[in-house]
N, CA, C and O atoms as CSV, one atom per row, in Angstrom:
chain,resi,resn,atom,element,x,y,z
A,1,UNK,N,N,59.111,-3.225,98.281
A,1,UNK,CA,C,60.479,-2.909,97.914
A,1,UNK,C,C,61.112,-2.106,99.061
A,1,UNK,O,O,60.705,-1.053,99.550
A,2,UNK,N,N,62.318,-2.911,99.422
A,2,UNK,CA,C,62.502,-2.264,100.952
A,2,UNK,C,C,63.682,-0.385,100.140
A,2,UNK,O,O,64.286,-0.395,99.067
A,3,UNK,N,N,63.604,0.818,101.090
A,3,UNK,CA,C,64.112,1.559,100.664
A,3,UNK,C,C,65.330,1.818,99.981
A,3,UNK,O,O,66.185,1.022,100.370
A,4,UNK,N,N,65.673,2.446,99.297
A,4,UNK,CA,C,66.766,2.695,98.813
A,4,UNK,C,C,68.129,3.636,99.644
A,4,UNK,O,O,68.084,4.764,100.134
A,5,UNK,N,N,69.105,2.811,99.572
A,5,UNK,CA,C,70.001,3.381,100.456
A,5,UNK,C,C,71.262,3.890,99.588
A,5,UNK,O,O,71.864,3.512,98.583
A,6,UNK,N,N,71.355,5.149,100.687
A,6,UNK,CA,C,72.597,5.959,99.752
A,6,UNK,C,C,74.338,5.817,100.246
A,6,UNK,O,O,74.870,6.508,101.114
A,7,UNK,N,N,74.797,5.076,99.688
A,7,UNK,CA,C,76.144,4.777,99.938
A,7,UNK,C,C,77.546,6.262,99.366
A,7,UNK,O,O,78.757,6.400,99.198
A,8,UNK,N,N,76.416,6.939,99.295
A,8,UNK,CA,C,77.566,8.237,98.808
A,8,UNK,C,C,78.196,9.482,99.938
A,8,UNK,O,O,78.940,10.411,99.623
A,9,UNK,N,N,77.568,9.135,101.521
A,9,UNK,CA,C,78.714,9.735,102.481
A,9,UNK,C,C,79.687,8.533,102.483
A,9,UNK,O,O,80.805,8.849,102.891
A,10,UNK,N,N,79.540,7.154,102.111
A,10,UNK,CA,C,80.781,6.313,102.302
A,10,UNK,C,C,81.703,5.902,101.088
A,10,UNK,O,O,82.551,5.012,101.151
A,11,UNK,N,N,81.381,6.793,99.793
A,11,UNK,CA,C,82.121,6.845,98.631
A,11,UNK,C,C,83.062,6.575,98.575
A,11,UNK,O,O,83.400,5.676,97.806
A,12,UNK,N,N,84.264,7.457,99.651
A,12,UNK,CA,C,85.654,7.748,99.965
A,12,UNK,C,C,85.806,6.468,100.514
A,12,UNK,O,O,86.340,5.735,99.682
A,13,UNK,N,N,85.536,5.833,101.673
A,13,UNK,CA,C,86.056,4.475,102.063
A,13,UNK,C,C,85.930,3.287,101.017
A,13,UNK,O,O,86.599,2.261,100.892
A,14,UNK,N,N,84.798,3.798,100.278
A,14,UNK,CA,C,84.348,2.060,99.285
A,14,UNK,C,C,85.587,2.078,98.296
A,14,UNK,O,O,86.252,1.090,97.986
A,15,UNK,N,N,85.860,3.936,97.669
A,15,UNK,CA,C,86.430,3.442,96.438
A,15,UNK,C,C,87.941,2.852,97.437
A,15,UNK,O,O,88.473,1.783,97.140
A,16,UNK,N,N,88.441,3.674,98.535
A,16,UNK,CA,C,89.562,2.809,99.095
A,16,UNK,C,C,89.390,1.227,99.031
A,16,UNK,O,O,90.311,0.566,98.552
A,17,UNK,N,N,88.381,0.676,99.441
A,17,UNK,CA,C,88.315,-0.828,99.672
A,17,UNK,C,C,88.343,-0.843,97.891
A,17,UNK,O,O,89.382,-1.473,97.692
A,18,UNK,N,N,87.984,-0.623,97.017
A,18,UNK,CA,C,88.187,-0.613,95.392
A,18,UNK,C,C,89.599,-1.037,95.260
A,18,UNK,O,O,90.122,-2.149,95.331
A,19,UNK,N,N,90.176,0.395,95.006
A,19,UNK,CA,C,91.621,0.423,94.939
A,19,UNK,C,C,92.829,-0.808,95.454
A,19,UNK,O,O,93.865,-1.154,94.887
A,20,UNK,N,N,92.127,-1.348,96.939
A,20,UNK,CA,C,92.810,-1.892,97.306
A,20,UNK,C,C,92.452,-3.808,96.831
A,20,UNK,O,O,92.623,-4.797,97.544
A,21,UNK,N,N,91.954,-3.737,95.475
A,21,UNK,CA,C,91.236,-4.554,94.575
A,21,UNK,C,C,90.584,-5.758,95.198
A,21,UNK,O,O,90.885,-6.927,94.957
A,22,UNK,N,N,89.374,-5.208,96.276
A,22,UNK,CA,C,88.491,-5.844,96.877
A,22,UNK,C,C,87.303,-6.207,95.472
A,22,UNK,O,O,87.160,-5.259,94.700
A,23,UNK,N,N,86.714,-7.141,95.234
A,23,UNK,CA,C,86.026,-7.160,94.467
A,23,UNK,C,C,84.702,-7.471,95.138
A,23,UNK,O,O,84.611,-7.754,96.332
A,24,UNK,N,N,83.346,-7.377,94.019
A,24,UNK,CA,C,82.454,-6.935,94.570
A,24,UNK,C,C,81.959,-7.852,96.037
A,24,UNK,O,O,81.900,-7.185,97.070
A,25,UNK,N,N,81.761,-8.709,96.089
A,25,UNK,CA,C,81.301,-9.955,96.965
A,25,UNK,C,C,82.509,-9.440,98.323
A,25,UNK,O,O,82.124,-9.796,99.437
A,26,UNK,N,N,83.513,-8.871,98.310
A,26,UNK,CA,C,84.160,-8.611,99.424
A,26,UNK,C,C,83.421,-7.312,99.723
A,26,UNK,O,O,82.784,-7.220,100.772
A,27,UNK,N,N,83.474,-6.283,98.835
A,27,UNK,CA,C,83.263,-4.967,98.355
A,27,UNK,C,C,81.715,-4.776,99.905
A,27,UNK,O,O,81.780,-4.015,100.870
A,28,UNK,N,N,80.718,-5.615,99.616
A,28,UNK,CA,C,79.244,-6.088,100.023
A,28,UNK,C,C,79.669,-6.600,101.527
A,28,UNK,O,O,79.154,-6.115,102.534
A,29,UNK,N,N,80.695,-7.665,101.570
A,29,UNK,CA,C,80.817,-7.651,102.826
A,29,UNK,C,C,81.497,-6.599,104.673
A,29,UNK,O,O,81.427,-6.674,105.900
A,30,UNK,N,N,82.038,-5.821,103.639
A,30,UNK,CA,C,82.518,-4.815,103.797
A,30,UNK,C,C,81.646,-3.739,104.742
A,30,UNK,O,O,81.708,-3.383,105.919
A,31,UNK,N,N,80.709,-3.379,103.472
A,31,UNK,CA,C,79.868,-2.612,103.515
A,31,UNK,C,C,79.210,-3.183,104.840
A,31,UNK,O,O,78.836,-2.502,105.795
A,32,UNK,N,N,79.136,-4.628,104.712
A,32,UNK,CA,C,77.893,-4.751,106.053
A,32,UNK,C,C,78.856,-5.202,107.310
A,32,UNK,O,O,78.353,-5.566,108.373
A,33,UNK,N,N,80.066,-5.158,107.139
A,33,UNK,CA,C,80.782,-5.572,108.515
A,33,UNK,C,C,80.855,-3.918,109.342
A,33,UNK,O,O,80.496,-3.395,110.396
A,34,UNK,N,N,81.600,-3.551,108.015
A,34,UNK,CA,C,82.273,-2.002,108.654
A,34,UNK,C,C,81.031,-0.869,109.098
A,34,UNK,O,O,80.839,-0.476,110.248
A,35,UNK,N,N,80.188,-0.426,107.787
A,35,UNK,CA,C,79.522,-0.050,107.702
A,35,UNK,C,C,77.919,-0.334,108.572
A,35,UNK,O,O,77.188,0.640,108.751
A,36,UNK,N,N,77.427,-1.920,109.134
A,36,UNK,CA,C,76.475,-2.446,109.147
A,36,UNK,C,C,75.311,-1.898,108.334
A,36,UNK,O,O,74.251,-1.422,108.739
A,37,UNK,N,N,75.687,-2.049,107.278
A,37,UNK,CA,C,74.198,-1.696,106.002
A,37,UNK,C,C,74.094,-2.644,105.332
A,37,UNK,O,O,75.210,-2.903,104.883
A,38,UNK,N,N,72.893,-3.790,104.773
A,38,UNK,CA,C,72.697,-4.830,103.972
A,38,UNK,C,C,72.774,-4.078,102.445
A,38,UNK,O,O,72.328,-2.939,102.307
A,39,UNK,N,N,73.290,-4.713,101.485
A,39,UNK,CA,C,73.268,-4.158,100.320
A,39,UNK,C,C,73.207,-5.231,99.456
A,39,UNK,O,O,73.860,-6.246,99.697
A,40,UNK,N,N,72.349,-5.117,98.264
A,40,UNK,CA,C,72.670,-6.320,97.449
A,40,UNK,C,C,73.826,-6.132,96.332
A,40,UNK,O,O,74.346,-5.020,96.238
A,41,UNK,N,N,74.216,-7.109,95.541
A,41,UNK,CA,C,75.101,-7.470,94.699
A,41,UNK,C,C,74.958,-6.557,93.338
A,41,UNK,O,O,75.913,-6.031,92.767
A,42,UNK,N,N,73.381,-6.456,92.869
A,42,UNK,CA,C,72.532,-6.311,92.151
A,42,UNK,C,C,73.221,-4.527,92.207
A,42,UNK,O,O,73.887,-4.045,91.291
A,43,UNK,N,N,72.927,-3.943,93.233
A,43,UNK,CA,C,72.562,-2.474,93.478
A,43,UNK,C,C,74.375,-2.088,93.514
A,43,UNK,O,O,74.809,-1.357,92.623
A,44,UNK,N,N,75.183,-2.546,94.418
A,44,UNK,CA,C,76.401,-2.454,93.969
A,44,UNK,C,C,76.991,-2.548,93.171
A,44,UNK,O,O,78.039,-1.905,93.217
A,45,UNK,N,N,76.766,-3.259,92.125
A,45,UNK,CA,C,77.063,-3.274,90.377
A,45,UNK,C,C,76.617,-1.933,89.826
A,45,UNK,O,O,77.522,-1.332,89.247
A,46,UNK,N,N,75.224,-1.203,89.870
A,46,UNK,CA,C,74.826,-0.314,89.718
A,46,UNK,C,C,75.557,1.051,90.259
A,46,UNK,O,O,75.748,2.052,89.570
A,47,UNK,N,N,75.951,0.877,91.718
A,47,UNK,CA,C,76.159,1.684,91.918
A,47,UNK,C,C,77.543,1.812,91.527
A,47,UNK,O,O,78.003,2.924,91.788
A,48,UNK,N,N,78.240,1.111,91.050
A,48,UNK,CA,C,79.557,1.332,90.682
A,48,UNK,C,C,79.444,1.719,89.239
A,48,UNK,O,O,80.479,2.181,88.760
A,49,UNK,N,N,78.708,1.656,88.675
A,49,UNK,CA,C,78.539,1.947,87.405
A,49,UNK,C,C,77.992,3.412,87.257
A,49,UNK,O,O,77.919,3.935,86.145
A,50,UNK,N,N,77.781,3.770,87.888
A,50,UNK,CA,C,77.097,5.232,88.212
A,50,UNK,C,C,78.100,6.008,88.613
A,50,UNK,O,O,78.269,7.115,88.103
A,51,UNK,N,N,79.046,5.439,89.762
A,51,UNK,CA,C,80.688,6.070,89.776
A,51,UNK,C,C,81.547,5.737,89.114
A,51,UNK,O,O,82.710,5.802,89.512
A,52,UNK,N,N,81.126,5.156,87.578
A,52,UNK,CA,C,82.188,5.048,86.546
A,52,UNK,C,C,83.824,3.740,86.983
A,52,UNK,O,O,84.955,3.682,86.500
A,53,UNK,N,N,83.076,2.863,88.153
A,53,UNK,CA,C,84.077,2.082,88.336
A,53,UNK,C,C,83.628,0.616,87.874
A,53,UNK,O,O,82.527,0.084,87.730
A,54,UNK,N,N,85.264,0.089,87.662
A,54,UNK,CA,C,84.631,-1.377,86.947
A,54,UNK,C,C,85.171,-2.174,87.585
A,54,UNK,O,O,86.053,-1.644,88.261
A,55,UNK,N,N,85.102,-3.169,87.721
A,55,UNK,CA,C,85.262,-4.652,88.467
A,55,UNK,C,C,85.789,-5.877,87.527
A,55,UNK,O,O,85.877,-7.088,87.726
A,56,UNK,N,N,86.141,-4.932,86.277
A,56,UNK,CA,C,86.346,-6.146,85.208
A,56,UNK,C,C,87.876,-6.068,84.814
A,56,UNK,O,O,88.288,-5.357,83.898
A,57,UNK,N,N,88.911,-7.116,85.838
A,57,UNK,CA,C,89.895,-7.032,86.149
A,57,UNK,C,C,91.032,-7.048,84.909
A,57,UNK,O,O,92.149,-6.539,84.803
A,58,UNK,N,N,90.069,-8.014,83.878
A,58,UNK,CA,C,90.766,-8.311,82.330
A,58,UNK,C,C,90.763,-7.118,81.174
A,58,UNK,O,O,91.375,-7.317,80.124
A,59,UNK,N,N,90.121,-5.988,81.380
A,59,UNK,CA,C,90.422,-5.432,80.823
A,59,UNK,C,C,90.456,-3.967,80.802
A,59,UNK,O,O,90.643,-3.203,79.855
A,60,UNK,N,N,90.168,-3.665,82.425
A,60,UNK,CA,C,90.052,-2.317,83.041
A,60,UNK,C,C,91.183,-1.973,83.804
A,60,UNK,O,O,91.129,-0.909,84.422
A,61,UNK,N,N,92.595,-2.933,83.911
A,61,UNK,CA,C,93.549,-2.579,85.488
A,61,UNK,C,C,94.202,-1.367,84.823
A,61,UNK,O,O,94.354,-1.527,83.612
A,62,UNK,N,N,94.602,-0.263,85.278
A,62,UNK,CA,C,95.669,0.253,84.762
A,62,UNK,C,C,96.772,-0.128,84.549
A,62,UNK,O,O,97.351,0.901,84.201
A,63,UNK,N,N,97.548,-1.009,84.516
A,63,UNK,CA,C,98.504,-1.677,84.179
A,63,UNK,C,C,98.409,-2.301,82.600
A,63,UNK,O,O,99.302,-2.363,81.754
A,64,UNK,N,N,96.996,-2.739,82.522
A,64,UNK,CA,C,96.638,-2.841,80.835
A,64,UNK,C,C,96.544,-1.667,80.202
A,64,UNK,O,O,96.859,-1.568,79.016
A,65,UNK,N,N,96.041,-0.509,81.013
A,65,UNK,CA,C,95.569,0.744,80.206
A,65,UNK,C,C,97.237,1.351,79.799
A,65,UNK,O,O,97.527,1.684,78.649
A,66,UNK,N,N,97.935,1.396,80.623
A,66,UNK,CA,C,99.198,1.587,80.085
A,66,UNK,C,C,100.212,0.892,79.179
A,66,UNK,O,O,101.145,1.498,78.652
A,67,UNK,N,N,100.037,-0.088,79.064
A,67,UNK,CA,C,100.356,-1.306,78.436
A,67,UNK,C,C,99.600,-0.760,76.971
A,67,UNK,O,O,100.133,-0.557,75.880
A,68,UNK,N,N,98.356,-0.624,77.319
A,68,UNK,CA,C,97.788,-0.135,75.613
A,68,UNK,C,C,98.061,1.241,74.773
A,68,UNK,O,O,97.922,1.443,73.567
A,69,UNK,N,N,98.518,2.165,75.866
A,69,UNK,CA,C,98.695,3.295,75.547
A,69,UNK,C,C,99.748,3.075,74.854
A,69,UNK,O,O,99.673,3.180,73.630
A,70,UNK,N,N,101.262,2.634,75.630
A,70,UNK,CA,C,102.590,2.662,75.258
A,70,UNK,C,C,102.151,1.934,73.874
A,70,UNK,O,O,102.868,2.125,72.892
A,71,UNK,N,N,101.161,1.221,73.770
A,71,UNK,CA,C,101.763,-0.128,71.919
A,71,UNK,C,C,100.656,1.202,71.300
A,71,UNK,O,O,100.961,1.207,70.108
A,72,UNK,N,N,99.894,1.968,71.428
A,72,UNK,CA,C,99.152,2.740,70.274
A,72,UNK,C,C,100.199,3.789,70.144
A,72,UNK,O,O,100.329,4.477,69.132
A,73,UNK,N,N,101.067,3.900,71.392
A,73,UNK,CA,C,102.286,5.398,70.664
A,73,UNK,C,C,103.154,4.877,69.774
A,73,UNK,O,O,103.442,5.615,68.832
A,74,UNK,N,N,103.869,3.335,69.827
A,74,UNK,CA,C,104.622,2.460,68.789
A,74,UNK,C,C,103.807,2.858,67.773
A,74,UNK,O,O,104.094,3.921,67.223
A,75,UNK,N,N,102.533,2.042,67.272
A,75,UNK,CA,C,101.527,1.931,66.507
A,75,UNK,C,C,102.017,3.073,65.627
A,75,UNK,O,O,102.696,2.824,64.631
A,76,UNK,N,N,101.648,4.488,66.015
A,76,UNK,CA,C,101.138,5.610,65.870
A,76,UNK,C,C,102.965,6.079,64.933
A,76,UNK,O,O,103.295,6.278,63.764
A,77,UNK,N,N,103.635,6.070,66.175
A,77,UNK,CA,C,105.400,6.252,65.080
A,77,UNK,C,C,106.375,5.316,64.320
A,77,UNK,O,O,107.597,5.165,64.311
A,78,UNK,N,N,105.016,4.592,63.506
A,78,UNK,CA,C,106.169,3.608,62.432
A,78,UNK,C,C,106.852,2.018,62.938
A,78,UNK,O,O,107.602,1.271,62.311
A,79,UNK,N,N,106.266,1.873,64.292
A,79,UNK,CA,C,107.186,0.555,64.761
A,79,UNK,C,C,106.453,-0.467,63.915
A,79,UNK,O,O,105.261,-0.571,63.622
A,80,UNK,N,N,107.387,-1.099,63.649
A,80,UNK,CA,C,106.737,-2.378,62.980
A,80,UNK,C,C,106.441,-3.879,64.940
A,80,UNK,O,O,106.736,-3.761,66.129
A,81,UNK,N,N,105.718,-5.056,64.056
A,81,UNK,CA,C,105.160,-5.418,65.300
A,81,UNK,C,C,106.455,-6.150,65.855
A,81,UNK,O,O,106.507,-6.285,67.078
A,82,UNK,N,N,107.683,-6.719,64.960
A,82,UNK,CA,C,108.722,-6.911,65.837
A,82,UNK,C,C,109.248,-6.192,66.627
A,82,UNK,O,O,109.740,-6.738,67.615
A,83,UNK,N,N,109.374,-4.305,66.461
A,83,UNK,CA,C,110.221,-3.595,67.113
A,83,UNK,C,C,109.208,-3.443,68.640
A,83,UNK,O,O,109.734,-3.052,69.682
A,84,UNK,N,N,108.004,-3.741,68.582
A,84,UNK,CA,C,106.582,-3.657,69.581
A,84,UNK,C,C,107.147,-4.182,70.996
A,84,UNK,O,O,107.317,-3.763,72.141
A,85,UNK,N,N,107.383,-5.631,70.048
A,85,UNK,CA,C,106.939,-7.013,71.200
A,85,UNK,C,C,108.808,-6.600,71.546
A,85,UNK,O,O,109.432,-7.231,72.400
């Protein structure tokens, strides 16, 4: 089992390449263009999960998270689902 490598002095650049909604398979290439470190797919899933980030575009963007917030404050003060939509 070849060693385990720590991608957490390059935290700050990955979550940038994140943000800038690189997904993982870019995320990996990245890592080994910019960075030159081999990383697998496997361990980058992990490790994003360990920094609490997700890759799951359908139901994690903030644009949904706000989208859900605003219909649970309707929800919450009486709108019925016509006054919603």
């Amino acid at each position: 089992m070849p060693p385990k490598i720590n991608l957490e002095p390059y935290k700050d650049e990955i979550l940038t390449w994140v943000e800038d909604g690189l997904l993982y398979n870019q995320v990996l290439s990245k890592i080994s263009d910019v960075l030159g470190i081999q990383y697998s797919y496997a361990s980058l899933k992990r490790l994003f999960t360990s920094w609490n980030i997700s890759r799951n575009r359908k139901n994690r963007s903030p644009e949904v998270e706000r989208i859900k917030s605003r219909i649970i404050t309707f929800f919450l003060d009486n709108y019925n689902d016509s006054m919603i939509l």
